[in-house]
C-alpha positions in Angstrom: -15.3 -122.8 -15.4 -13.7 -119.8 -15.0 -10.8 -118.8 -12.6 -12.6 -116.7 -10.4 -15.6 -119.2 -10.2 -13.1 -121.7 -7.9 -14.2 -121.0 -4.1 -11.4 -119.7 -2.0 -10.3 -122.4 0.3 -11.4 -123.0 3.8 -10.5 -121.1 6.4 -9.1 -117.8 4.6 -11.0 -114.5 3.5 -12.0 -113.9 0.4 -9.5 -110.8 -0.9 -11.3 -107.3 -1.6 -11.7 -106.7 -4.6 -9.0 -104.2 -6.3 -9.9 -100.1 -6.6 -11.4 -99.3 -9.8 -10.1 -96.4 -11.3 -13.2 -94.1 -11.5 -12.3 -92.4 -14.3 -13.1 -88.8 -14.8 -16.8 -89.9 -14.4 -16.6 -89.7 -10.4 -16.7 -86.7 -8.6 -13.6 -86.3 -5.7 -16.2 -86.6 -3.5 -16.7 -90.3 -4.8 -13.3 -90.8 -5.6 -12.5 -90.5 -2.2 -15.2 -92.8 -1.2 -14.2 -95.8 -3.5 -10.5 -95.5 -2.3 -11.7 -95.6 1.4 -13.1 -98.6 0.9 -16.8 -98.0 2.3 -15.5 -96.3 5.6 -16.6 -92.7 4.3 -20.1 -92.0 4.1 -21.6 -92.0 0.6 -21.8 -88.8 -1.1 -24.9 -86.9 -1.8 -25.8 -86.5 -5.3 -24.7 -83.1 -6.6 -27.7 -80.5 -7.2 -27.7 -79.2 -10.4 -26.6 -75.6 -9.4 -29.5 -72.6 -10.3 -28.2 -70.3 -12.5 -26.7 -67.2 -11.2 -28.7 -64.2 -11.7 -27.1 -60.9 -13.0 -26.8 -58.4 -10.5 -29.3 -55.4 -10.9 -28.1 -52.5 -12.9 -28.5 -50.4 -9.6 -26.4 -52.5 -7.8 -23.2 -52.8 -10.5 -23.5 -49.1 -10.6 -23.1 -48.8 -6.8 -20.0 -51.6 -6.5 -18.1 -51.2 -9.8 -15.7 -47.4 -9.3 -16.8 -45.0 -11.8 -15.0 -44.9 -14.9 -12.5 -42.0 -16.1 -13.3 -40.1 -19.4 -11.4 -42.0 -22.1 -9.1 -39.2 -24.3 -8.5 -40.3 -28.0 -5.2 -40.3 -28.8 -5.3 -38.5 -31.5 -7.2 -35.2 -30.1 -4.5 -35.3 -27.0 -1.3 -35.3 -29.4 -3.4 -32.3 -31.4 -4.2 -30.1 -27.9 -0.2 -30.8 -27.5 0.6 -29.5 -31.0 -1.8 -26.6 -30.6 0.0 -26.0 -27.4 3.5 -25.7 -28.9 2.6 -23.5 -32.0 0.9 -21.6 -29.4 4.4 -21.0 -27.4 6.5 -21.0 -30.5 4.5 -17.8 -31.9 4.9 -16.5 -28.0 8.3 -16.9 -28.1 9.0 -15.2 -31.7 6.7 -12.4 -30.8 9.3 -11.5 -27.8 11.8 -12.5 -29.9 11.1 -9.7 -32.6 10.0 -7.5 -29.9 13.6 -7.1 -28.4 15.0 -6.8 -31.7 12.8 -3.7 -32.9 13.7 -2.3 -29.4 17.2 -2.7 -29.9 17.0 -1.5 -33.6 15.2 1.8 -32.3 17.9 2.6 -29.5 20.6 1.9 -32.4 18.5 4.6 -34.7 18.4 6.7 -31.8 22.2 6.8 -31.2 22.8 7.2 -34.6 20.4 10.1 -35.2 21.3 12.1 -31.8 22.9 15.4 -31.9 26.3 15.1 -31.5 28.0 16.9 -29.1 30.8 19.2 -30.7 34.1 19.3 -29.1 35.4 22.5 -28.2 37.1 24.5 -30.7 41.1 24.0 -30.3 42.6 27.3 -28.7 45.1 29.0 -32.0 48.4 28.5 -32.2 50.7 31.6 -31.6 52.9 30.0 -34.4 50.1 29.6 -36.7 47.8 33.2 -35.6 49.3 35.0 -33.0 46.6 37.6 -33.4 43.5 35.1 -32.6 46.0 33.1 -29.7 46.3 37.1 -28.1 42.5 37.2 -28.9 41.8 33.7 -27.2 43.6 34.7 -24.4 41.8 38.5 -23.4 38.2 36.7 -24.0 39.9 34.1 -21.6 40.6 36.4 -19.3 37.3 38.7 -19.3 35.3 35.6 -18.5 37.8 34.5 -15.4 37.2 38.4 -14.5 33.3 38.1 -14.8 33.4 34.6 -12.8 35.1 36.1 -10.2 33.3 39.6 -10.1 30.1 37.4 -10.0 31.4 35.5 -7.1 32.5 38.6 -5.3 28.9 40.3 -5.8 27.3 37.3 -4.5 29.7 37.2 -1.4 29.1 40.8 -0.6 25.5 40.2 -0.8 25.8 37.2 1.4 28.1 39.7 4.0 25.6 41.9 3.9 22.6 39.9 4.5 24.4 38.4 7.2 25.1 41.9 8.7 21.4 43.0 8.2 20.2 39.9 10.0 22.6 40.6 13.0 21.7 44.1 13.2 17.8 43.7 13.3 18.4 40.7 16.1 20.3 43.7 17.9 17.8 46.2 17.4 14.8 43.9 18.5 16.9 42.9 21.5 17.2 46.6 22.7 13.7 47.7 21.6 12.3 44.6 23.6 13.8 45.9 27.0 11.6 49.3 26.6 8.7 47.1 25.1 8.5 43.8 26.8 5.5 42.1 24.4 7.6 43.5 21.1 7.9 39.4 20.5 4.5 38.9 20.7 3.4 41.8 18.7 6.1 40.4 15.9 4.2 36.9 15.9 0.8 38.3 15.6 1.9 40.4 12.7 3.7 37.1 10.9 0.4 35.5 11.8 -2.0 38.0 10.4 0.0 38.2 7.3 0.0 35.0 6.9 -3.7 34.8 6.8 -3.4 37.7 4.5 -1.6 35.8 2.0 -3.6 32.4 1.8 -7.1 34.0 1.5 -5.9 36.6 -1.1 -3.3 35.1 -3.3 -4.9 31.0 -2.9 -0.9 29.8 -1.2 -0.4 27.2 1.0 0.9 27.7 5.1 4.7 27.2 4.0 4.4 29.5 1.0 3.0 32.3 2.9 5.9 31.6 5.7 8.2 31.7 2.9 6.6 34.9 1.9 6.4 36.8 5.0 10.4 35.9 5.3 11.1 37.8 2.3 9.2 40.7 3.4 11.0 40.8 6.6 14.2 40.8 5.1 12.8 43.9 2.6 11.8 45.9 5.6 15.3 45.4 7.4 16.7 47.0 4.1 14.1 49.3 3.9 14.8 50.7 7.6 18.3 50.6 7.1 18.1 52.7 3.8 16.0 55.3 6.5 17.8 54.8 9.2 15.4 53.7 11.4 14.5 51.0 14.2 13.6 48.1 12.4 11.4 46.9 15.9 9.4 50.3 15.7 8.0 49.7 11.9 7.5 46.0 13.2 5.4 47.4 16.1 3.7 49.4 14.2 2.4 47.0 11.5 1.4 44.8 14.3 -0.8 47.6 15.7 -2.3 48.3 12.0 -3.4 44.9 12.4 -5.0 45.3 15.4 -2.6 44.2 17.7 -3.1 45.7 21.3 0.1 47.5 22.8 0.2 46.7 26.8 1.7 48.5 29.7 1.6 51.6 27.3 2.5 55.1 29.4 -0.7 57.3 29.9 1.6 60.5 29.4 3.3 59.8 26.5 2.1 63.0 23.6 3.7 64.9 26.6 6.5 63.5 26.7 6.6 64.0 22.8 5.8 67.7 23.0 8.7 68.4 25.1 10.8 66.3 23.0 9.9 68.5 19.8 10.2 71.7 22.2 14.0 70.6 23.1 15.1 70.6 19.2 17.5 73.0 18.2 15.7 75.4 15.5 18.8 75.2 13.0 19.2 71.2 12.5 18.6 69.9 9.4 17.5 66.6 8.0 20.7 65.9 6.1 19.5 62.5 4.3 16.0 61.4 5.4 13.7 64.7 5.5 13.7 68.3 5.7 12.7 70.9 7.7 9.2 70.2 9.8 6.5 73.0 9.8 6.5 75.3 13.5 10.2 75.8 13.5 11.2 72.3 14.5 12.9 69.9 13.4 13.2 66.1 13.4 15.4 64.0 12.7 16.0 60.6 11.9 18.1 60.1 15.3 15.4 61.7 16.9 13.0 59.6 15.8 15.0 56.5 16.2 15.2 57.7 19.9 11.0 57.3 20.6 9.9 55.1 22.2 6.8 53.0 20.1 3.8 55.2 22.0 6.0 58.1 21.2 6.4 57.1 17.9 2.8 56.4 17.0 1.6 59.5 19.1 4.2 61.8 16.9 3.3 60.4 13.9 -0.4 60.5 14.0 0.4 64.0 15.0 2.7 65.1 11.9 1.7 62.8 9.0 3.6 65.1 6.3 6.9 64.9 8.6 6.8 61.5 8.6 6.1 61.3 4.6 9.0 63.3 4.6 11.1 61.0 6.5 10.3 58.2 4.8 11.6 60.3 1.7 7.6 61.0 0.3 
């Protein structure tokens, strides 16, 4: 009989039997319930699992991200080269720019009229005849350049001294005529107007204009020895200017102006001898005052031509 057939002796346990090593055929599940000996419950057989079923198309679409445009290799290292031929021709374009540019200022300096250097003054030693020469041409145009000077001085001098005269002579003339100032700006204004609608010039070129003419009629009274105010006055009338505070007896005040003349005075340098045996002068006339003038004037047209040198 065999060794395990003997009965275990009286009074003792039999001994459990020894773990058997499952093997890799037992789950952990029933490995676990072998070494406890029976305590832990017996395991459920395993359920064959279903197969999982593929997700929908719909729903992969929805959970996997969407994937980025795959760029070959190739045609991204050829958009690179493309790129630097593209800025290699850029650059040699500019480069050959600036050099044509600085090619064509070099042709230009070279091919510019050269400025000649003034002719070296002769020697006495070697021509005294052109040094003596040199020296009178020398001289005649220091003598012109300051003649030239002096002409243009004298004619400033004298433009100042017109200028202050005719500020004297308005002064005076405005204490017989108190609206002389006004008559003067409706005259600049009138002309003015006169100007732009016939000649097509702007405000400040027709200012500019009516300055000139101002100055040309200070000479002009000067050369005839006459107020400056009273031509001023009477342009502005001719305009249509309207005198005020004007005397109501003033062509009788005229006539016994005339009748006081001496018969033998003469118009030395602005006229000559009026018809009826009297005689005006420049002085005389000068001496008006503007209704006087006008009144005397519309009266003797020819004397005043001949005043004026007509």
């Amino acid at each position: 009989m065999a060794e395990n057939d003997n009965p275990a002796p009286a009074g003792t346990s039999p001994a459990a039997p020894e773990p058997q090593d499952a093997g890799p055929l037992f789950t952990p599940s029933e490995r676990e319930y072998f070494d406890s000996r029976g305590e832990k419950p017996i395991p459920a057989e395993p359920q064959a699992e279903a197969p999982a079923e593929p997700p929908s198309t719909r729903t992969q679409e929805s959970e996997q991200p969407a994937e980025r445009p795959r760029v070959e290799i190739g045609a991204l290292h050829e958009e690179r080269q493309r790129r630097k031929d593209a800025e290699e021709r850029a650059r040699q374009a500019e480069t050959a720019n600036a050099v044509m540019q600085d090619r064509w200022r070099m042709w230009q300096q070279q091919n510019a009229p050269r400025q000649q250097p003034p002719p070296r003054p002769p020697s006495p030693d070697e021509d005294i005849f052109g040094a003596v020469k040199h020296l009178m041409q020398e001289n005649q145009e220091t003598r012109a350049e300051i003649n030239q000077y002096k002409q243009q001085e004298y004619a400033r001098q004298q433009l100042t001294a017109l200028g202050e005269w005719g500020a004297r002579s308005e002064m005076a003339f405005s204490q017989q005529v108190p609206d002389y100032f006004e008559a003067r700006e409706h005259l600049r204004q009138a002309r003015e107007k006169e100007l732009m609608a016939t000649w097509n010039v702007d405000l400040g070129q027709a200012k500019q204009q009516v300055i000139k003419e101002e100055r040309d009629l200070l000479m002009q009274a000067a050369q005839m020895r006459m107020n400056p105010a009273q031509l001023v006055m009477s342009y502005a009338e001719q305009r249509g200017y309207k005198r005020k505070n004007a005397p109501a007896d003033a062509t009788r005040r005229l006539d016994t102006i005339e009748a006081g003349q001496q018969m033998s005075r003469t118009l030395s340098n602005v006229g000559g001898r009026a018809g009826g045996g009297v005689v005006i002068e420049g002085q005389d006339v000068l001496k008006m005052s503007p209704v006087e003038f006008d009144a005397w004037r519309a009266k003797n047209p020819a004397k005043w031509r001949r005043l004026k040198g007509g």
